[in-house]
C-alpha positions in Angstrom: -8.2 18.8 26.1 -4.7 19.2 25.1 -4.3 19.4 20.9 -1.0 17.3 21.4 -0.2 13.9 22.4 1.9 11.2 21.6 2.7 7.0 21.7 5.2 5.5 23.1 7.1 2.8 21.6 9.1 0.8 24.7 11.6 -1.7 24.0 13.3 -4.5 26.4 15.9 -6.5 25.2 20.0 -7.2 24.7 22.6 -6.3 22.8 24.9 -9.3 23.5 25.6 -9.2 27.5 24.6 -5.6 27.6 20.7 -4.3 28.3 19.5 -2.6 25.4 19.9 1.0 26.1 20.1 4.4 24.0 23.6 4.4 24.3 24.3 0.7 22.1 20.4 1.1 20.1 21.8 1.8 16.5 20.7 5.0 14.3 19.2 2.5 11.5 17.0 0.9 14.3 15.8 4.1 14.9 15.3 5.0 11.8 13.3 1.7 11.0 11.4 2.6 14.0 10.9 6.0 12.8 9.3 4.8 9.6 6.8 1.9 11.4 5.9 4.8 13.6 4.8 7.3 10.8 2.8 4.6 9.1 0.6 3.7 12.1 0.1 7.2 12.8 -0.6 8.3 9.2 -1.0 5.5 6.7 -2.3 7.7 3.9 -1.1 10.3 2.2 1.7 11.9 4.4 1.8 15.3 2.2 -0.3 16.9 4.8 -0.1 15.0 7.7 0.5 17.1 10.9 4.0 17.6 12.5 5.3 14.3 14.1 7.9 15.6 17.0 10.8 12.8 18.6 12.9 11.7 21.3 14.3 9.0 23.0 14.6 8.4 26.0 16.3 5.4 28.6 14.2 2.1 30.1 15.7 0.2 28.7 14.5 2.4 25.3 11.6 4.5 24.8 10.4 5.9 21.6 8.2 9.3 22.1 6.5 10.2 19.3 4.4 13.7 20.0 1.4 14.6 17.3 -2.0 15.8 17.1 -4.2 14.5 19.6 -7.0 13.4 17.4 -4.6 11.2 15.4 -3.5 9.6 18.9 -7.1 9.3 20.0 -7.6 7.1 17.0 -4.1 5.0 16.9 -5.2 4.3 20.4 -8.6 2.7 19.1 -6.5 0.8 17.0 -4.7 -0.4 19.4 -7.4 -1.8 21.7 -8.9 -3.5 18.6 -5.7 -5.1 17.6 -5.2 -6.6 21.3 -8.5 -7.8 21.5 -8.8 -9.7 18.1 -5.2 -10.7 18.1 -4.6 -10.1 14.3 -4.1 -7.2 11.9 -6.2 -8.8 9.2 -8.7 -5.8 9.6 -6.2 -3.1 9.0 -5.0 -0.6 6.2 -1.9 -2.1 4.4 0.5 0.6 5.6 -0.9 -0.1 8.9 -0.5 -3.8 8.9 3.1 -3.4 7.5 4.2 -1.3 10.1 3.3 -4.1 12.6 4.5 -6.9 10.5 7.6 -4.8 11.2 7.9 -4.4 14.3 6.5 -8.3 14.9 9.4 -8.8 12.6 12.2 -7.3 14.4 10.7 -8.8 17.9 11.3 -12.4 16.5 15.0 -11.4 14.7 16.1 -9.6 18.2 14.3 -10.9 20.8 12.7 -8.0 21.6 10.0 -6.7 23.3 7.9 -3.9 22.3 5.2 -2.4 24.6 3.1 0.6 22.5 0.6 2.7 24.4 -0.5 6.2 24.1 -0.4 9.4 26.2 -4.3 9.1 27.2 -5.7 8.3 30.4 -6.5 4.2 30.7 -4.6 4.3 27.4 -4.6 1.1 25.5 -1.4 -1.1 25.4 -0.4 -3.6 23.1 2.8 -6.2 23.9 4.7 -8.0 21.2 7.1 -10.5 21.4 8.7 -13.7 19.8 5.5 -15.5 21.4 3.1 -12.9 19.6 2.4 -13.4 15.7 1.0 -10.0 14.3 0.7 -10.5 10.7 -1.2 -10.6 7.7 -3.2 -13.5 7.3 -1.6 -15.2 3.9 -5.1 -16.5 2.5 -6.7 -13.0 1.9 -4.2 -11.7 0.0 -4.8 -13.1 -3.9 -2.5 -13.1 -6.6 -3.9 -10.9 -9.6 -3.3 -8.8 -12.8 -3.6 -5.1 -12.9 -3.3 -2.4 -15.8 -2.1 1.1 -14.7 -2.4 4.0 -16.7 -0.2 7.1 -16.0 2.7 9.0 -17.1 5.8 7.6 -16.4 7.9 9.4 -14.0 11.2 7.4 -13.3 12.8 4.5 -15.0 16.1 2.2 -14.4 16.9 1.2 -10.8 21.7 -0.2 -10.2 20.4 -3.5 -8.6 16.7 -3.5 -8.3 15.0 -1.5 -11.3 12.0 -0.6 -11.2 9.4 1.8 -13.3 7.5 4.9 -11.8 3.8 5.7 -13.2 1.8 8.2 -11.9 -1.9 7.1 -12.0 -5.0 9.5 -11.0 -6.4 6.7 -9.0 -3.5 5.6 -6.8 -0.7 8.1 -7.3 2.8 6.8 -7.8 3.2 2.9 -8.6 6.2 1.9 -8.3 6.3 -1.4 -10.7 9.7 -4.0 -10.3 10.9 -4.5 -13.9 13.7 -6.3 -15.4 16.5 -4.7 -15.8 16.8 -6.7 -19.6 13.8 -4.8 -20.5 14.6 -1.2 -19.9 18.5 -2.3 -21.7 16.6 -3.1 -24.6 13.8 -0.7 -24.8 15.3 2.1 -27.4 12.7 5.1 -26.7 13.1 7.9 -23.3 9.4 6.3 -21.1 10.8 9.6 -19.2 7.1 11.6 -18.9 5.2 10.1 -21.4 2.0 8.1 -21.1 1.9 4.7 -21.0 -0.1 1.8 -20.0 1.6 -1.0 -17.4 0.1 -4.8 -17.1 1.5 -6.1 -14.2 0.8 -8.6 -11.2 0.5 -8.5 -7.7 -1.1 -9.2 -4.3 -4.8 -8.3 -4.0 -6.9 -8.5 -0.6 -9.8 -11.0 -1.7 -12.7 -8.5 0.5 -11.7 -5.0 0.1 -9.8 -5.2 -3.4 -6.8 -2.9 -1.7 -3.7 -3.6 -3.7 -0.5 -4.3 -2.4 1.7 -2.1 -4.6 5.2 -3.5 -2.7 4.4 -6.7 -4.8 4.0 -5.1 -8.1 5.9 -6.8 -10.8 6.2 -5.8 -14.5 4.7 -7.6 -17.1 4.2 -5.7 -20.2 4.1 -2.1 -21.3 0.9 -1.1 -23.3 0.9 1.9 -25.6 -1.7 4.2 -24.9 -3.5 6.7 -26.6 -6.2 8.4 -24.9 -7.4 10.8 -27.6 -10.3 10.5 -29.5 -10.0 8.8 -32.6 -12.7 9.4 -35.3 -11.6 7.1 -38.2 -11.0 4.4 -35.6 -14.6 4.9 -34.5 -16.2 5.2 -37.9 -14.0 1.3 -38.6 -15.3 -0.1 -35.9 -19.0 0.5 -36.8 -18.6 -0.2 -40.3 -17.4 -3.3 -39.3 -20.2 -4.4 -37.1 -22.5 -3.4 -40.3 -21.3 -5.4 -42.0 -20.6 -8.4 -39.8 -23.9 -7.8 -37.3 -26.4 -5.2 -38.7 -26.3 -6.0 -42.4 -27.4 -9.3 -41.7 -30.4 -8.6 -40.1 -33.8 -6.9 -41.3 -34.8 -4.2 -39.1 -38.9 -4.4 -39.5 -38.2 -8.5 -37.7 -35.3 -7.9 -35.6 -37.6 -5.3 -34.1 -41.0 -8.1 -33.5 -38.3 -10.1 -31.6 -37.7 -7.6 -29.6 -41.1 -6.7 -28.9 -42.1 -10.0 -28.2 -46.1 -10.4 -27.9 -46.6 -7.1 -26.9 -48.4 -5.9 -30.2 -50.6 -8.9 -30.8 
């Protein structure tokens, strides 16, 4: 078997009175194409992800995306599972999203995408303005989240936003207000902080949607062991918990009958 193959992303359509062609398809559509594309392919972590080759090519536009042929043997699973249960409900968020997107620019532009792979009997999946691939609303939950991490990038002309790198999910990128970061006097540049903030949650897997992140409050955190915090804590619960109690009975409760 070959170690390469690749999908194929056809679209049909207009530009005004024109057929959509590669002549009139704009660079940014590509581009937006480009990105959908990578995500269904590879929807983790793209670090090490095998070479993605491209072209395009005319009828009325074709999108040939060539890769390793195990990653096409299993977008093309995907593919046949989508079609069948006519929703992405069951998908990876960076999967979903890249076919919210493209369901997305078939309803804006009226066009029509056809995506198959280069396998024999290959799987095929149509969508349309008639076609509705996209996340069911229900499953996704709003909730709150702390993240723990060194801050990476701050500030944002328009839309600010806050970077944290966290050992669980990598880089979170958190929407803040801009009032906040004007106001807060001390560099966040690489130092460690924690972040409350909300967002969308799926209600089965408990996958976070980190595009909906939103800033809440920034939580000082200190990691290190602290002794005399420790030894406070347990005189404390001396004197509020154990030295109210006498050991010799607090121990026949425990024990129940089991001596008699």
């Amino acid at each position: 078997m070959d170690k390469i193959g690749f999908i194929e992303i056809s679209i049909t359509g207009s530009k005004g009175n024109l057929d959509l062609t590669p002549d009139n398809y704009d660079i940014r559509e590509i581009v937006n194409i480009l990105e959908s594309a990578e995500n269904l392919l590879y929807p983790g972590d793209k670090r090490d992800r095998p070479n993605i080759s491209y072209k395009i090519e005319e009828g009325s536009v074709k999108h040939i995306l060539k890769t390793s042929i195990q990653y096409i043997i299993g977008f093309n699973a995907i593919i046949g599972q989508v079609n069948h249960v006519q929703n992405i409900d069951f998908l990876d968020l960076n999967t979903a999203r890249a076919f919210e997107n493209i369901q997305d620019i078939a309803l804006k532009k009226n066009y029509v995408f056809t995506i198959k792979t280069s396998l024999d009997q290959s799987n095929e999946i149509r969508i349309d303005k008639t076609t509705s691939y996209f996340r069911t609303a229900a499953i996704w939950a709003d909730a709150e989240f702390y993240f723990y991490g060194k801050v990476t990038n701050a500030g944002g002309k328009d839309k600010a936003n806050i970077h944290i790198y966290t050992e669980e999910l990598g880089t979170v990128i958190i929407q803040t207000p801009i009032s906040f970061l004007e106001h807060y006097n001390e560099n966040l540049l690489y130092k460690t902080f924690g972040i409350r903030a909300t967002g969308k949650q799926h209600s089965e897997t408990g996958e976070i949607d980190t595009s909906t992140l939103t800033f809440i409050e920034l939580v000082y955190y200190q990691p290190k062991y602290d002794e005399q915090y420790l030894k406070s804590l347990r005189d404390k619960a001396k004197k509020s918990w154990l030295g109210g109690i006498n050991p010799d009975n607090w121990l026949k409760d425990i024990r129940g009958g089991y001596d008699a």
